[in-house]
FIVO-441726 format. One record per residue (C-alpha): residue number from 1; y, z, x. Coordinates in steps of 0.25 Angstrom, whole numbers, padded with zeros to 4 digits. Example, Ala and Ser with C-alpha at 12.3 -4.5 7.8 and 13.67 -1.06 7.14 Angstrom:
FIVO-441726
+-----+-------+-------+-------+
: pos :    yy :    zz :    xx :
+-----+-------+-------+-------+
:   1 : -0018 :  0031 :  0049 :
:   2 : -0004 :  0029 :  0055 :
+-----+-------+-------+-------+
//
This chain:
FIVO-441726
+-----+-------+-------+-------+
: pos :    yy :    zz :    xx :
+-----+-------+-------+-------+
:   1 :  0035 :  0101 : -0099 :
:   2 :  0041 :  0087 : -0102 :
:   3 :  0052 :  0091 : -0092 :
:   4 :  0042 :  0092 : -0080 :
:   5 :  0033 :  0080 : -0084 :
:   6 :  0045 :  0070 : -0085 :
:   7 :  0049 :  0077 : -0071 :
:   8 :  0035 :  0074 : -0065 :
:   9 :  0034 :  0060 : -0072 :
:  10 :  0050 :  0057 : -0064 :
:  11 :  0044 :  0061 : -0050 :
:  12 :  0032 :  0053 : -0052 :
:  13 :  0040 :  0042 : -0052 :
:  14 :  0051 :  0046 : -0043 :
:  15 :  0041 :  0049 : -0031 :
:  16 :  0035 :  0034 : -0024 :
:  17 :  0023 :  0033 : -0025 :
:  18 :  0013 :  0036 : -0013 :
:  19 :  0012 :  0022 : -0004 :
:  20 : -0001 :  0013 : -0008 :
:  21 : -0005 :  0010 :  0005 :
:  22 : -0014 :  0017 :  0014 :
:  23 : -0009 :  0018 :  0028 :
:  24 : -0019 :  0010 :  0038 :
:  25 : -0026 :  0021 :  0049 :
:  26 : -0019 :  0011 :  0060 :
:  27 : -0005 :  0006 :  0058 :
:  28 :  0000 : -0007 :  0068 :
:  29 :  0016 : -0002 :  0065 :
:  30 :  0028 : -0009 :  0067 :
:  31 :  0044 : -0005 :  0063 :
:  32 :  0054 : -0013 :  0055 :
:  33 :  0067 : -0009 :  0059 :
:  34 :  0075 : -0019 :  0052 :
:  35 :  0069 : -0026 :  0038 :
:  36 :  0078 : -0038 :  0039 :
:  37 :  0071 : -0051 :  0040 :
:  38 :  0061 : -0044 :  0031 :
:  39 :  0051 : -0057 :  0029 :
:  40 :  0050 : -0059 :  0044 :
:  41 :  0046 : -0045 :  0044 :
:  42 :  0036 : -0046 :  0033 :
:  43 :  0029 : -0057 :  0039 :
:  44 :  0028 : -0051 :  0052 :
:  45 :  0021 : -0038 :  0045 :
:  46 :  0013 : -0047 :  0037 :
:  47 :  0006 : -0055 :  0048 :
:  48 :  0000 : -0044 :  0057 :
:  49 : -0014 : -0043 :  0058 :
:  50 : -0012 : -0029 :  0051 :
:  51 : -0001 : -0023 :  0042 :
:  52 :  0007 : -0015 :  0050 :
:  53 :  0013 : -0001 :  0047 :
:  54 :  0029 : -0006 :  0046 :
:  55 :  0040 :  0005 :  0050 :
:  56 :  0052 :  0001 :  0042 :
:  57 :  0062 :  0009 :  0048 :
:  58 :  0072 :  0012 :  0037 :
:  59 :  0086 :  0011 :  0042 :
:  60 :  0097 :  0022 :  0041 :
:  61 :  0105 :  0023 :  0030 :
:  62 :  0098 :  0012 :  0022 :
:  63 :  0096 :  0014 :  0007 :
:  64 :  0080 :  0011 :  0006 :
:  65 :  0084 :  0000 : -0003 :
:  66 :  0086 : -0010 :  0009 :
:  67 :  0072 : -0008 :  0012 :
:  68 :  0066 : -0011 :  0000 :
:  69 :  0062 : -0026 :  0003 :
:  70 :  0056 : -0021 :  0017 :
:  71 :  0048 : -0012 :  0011 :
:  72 :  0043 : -0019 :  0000 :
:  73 :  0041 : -0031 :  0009 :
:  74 :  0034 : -0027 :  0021 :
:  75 :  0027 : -0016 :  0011 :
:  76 :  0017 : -0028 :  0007 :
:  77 :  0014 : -0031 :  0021 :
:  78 :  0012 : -0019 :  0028 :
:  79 :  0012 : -0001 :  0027 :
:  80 :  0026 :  0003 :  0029 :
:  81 :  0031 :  0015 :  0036 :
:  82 :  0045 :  0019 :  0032 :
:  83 :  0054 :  0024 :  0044 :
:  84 :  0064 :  0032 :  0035 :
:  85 :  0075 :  0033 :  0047 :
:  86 :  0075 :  0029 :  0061 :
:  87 :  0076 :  0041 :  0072 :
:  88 :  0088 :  0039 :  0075 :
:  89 :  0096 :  0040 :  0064 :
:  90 :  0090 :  0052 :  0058 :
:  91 :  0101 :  0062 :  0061 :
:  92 :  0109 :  0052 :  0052 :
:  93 :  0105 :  0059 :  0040 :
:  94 :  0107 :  0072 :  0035 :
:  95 :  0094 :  0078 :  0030 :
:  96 :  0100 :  0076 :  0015 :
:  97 :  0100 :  0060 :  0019 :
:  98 :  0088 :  0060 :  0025 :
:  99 :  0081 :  0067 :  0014 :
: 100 :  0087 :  0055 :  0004 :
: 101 :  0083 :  0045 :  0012 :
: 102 :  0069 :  0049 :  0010 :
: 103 :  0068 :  0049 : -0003 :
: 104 :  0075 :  0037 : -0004 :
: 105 :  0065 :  0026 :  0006 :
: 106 :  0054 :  0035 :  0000 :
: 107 :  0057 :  0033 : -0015 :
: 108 :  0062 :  0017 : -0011 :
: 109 :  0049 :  0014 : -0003 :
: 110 :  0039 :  0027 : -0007 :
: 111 :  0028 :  0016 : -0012 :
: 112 :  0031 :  0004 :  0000 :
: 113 :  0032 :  0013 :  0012 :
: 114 :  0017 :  0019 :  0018 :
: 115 :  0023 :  0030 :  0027 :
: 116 :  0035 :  0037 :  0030 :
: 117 :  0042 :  0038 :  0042 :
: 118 :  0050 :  0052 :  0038 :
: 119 :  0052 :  0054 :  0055 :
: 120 :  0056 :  0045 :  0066 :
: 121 :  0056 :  0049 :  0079 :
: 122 :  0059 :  0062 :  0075 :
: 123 :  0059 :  0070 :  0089 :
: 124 :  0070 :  0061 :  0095 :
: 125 :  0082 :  0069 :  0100 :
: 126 :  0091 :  0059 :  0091 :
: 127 :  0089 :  0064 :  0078 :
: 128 :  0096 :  0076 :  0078 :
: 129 :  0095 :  0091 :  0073 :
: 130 :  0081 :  0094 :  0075 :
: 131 :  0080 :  0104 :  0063 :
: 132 :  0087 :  0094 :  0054 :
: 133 :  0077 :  0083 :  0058 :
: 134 :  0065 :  0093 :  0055 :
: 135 :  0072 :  0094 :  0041 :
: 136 :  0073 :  0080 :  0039 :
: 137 :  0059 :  0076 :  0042 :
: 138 :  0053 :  0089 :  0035 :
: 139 :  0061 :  0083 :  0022 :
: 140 :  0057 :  0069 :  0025 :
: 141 :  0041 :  0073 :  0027 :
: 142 :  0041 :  0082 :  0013 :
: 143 :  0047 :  0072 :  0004 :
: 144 :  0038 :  0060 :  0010 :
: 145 :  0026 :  0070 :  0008 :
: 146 :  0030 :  0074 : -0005 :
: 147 :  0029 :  0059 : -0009 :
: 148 :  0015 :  0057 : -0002 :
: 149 :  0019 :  0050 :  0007 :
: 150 :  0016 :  0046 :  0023 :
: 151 :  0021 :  0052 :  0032 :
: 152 :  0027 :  0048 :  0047 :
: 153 :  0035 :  0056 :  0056 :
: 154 :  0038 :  0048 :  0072 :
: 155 :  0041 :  0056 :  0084 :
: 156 :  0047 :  0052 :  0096 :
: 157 :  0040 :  0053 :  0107 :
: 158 :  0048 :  0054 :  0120 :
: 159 :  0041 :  0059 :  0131 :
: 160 :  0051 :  0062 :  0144 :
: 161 :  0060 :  0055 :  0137 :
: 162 :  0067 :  0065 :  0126 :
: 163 :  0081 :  0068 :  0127 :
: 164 :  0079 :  0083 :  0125 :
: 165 :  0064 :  0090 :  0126 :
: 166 :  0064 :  0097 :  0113 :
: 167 :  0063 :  0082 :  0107 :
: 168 :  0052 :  0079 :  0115 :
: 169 :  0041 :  0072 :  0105 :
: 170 :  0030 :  0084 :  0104 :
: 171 :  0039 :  0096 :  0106 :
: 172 :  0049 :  0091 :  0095 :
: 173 :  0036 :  0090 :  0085 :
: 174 :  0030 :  0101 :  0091 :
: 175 :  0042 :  0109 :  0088 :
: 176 :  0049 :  0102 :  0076 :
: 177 :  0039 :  0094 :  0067 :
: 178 :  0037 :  0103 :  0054 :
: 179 :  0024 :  0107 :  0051 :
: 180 :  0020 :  0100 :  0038 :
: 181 :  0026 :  0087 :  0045 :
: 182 :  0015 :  0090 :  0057 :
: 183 :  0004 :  0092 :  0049 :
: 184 :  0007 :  0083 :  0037 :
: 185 :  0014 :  0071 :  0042 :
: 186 :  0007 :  0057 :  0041 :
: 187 :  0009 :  0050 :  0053 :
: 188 :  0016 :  0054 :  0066 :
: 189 :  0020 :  0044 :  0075 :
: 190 :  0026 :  0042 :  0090 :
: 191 :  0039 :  0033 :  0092 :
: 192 :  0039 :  0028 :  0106 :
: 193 :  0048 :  0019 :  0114 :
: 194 :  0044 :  0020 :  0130 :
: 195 :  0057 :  0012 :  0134 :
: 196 :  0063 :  0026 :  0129 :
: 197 :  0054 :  0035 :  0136 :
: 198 :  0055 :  0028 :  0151 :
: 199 :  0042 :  0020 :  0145 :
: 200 :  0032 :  0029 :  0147 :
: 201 :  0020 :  0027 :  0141 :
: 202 :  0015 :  0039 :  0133 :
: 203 :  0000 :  0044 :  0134 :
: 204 : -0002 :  0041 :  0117 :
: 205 : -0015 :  0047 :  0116 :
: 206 : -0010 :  0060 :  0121 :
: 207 :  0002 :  0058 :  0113 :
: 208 : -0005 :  0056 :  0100 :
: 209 : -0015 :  0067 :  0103 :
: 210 : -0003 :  0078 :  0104 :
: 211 :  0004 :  0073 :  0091 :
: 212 : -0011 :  0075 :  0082 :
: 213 : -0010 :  0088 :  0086 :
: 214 :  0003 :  0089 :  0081 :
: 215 :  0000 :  0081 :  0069 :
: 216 : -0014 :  0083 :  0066 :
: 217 : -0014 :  0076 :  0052 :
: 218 : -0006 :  0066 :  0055 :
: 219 : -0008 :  0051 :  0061 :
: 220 : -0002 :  0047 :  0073 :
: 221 :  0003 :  0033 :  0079 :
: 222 :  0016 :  0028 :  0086 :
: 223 :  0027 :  0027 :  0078 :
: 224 :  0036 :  0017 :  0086 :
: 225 :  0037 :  0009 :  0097 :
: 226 :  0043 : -0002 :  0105 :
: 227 :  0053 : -0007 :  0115 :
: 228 :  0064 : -0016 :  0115 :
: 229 :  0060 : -0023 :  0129 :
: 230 :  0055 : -0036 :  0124 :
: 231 :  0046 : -0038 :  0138 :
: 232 :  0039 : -0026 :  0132 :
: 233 :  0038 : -0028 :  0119 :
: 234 :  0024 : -0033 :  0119 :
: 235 :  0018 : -0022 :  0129 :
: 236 :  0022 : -0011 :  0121 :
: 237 :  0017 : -0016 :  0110 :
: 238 :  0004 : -0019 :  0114 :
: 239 :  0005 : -0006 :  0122 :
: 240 :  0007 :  0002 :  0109 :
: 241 :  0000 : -0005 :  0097 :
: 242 : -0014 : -0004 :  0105 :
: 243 : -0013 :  0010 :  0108 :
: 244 : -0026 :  0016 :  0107 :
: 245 : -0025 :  0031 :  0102 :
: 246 : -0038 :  0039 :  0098 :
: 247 : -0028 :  0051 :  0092 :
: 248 : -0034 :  0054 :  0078 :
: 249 : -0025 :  0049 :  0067 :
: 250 : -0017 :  0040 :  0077 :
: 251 : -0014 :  0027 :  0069 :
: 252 : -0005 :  0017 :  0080 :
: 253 :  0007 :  0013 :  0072 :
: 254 :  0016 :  0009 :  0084 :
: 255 :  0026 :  0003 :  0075 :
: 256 :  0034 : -0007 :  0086 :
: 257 :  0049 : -0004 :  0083 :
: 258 :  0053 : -0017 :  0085 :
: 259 :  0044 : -0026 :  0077 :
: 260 :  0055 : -0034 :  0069 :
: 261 :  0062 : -0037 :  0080 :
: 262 :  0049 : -0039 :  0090 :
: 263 :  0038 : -0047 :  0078 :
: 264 :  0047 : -0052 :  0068 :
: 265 :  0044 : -0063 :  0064 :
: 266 :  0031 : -0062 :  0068 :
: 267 :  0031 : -0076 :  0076 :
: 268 :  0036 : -0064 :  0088 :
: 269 :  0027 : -0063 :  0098 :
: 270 :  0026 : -0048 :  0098 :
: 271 :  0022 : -0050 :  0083 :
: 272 :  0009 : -0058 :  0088 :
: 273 :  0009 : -0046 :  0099 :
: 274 :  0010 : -0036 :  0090 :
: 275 :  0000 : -0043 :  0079 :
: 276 : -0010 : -0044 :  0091 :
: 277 : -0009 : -0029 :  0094 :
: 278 : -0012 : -0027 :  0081 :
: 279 : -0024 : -0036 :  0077 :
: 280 : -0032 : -0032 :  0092 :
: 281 : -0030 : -0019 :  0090 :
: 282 : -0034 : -0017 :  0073 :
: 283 : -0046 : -0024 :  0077 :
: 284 : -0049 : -0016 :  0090 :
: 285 : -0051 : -0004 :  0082 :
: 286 : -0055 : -0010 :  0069 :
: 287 : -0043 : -0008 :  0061 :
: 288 : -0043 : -0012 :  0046 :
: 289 : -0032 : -0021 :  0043 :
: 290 : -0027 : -0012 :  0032 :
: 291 : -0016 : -0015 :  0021 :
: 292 : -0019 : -0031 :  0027 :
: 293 : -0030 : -0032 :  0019 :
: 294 : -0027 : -0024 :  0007 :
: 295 : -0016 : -0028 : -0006 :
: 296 : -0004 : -0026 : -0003 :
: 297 :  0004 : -0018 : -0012 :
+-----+-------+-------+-------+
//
């Protein structure tokens, strides 16, 4: 008996805690993709007319250590989602690796980081084997769920613009996303570049409308976004962060890929863009400001 309770009294302490903060039902995201220049960043975040939802995008084959400043700092200024791998460099790591690098950002940043990014653009033809993506991600989902934790898996979507069919956004889901991952998973959100799909313009409500019936519990919103063409910068993003979307559970997001490099330091114009977007459009429907007005942690 003393064996089994100093067993239950070690896990208690070895499993973070579940995050303090309460995820607001709309989130103005952006990504950091690079933490250097750290208080630039911070002031950027901080000066928004809400806290934004921040994607830090964890680099590949960086011990969670190195982001431990990051965390801690933008942690007092805004909800945090934690990207544990970029896309592209998924097939890196054996599914051994993958596993250890999950427990190894969620035991570091279990208390810091709001939700989990445990899937990026997970359809995309890049990332290798199909069966030992499933597997990885299947991992991913239980340990993060068996912490308490939230949840985000990103698809791709790629209309008329795949490489090969059978990666097409809703037929790879359709076909490929376990069950428990379709009808557990937090947030399910929609990466999009139109300078890589010949710039069309998807019809979002349809879009989000097909993935709730795909992921009837789950809350919905656009995962990534941007361009890279500066005369464009500023329509896209007006274009995306004043989408109107009536799909039940849809909570914006949007997450402009480049926000470092396009609103830091927030002197930038597409800062004051940006920070516009977010002001008309929060008191449009009457947004509360959220984690602004609360204690930070």
């Amino acid at each position: 008996m003393k064996n089994i309770a100093a067993l239950l009294l070690l896990l208690a302490y070895s499993i973070p805690a579940a995050s303090q903060n309460t995820l607001p039902n709309k989130f103005w995201g952006v990504t950091i993709d690079d933490v250097g220049n750290l208080s630039s960043i911070v002031g950027s975040l901080s000066s928004h007319y809400q806290n934004p939802v921040v994607r830090i995008v964890f680099d590949e084959w960086q011990p969670a250590t190195n982001y431990t400043q990051a965390v801690n700092s933008i942690d007092s200024v805004a909800y945090i989602m934690g990207e544990l791998l970029d896309s592209y460099y998924f097939n890196q790591y054996s599914k051994e690796q993958w596993i250890a690098r999950v427990n190894e950002y969620l035991n570091a940043f279990g208390t810091k980081v709001d939700l989990w990014e445990f899937a990026n653009e997970i359809n995309g033809e890049w990332l290798g084997n199909k069966d030992s993506v499933i597997a990885k991600i299947d991992t991913a989902f239980g340990i993060l769920k068996a912490a308490n934790k939230k949840t985000a898996l990103t698809l791709y979507y790629n209309y008329n613009c795949w490489s090969n069919p059978n990666n097409e956004m809703f037929r790879w889901t359709v076909q490929n996303i376990p069950s428990r991952i379709k009808s557990q998973v937090d947030y399910v959100l929609v990466s999009y570049y139109e300078d890589d799909c010949n710039n069309y313009q998807p019809n979002w409500q349809i879009v989000f409308d097909s993935l709730h019936t795909i992921f009837p519990n789950s809350k919905l919103g656009i995962g990534e976004c941007g361009t890279t063409n500066a005369n464009k910068k500023k329509e896209y993003m007006t274009r995306y962060y004043s989408m109107n979307i009536t799909t039940p559970g849809y909570i914006g997001g949007y997450f402009w890929w480049y926000y470092k490099q396009d609103c830091v330091p927030k002197t930038k114009p597409l800062w004051t863009t940006l920070d516009y977007l977010i002001e008309l459009n929060s008191t449009t429907h009457g947004i509360d400001p959220g984690k602004r007005t609360k204690q930070l942690r």
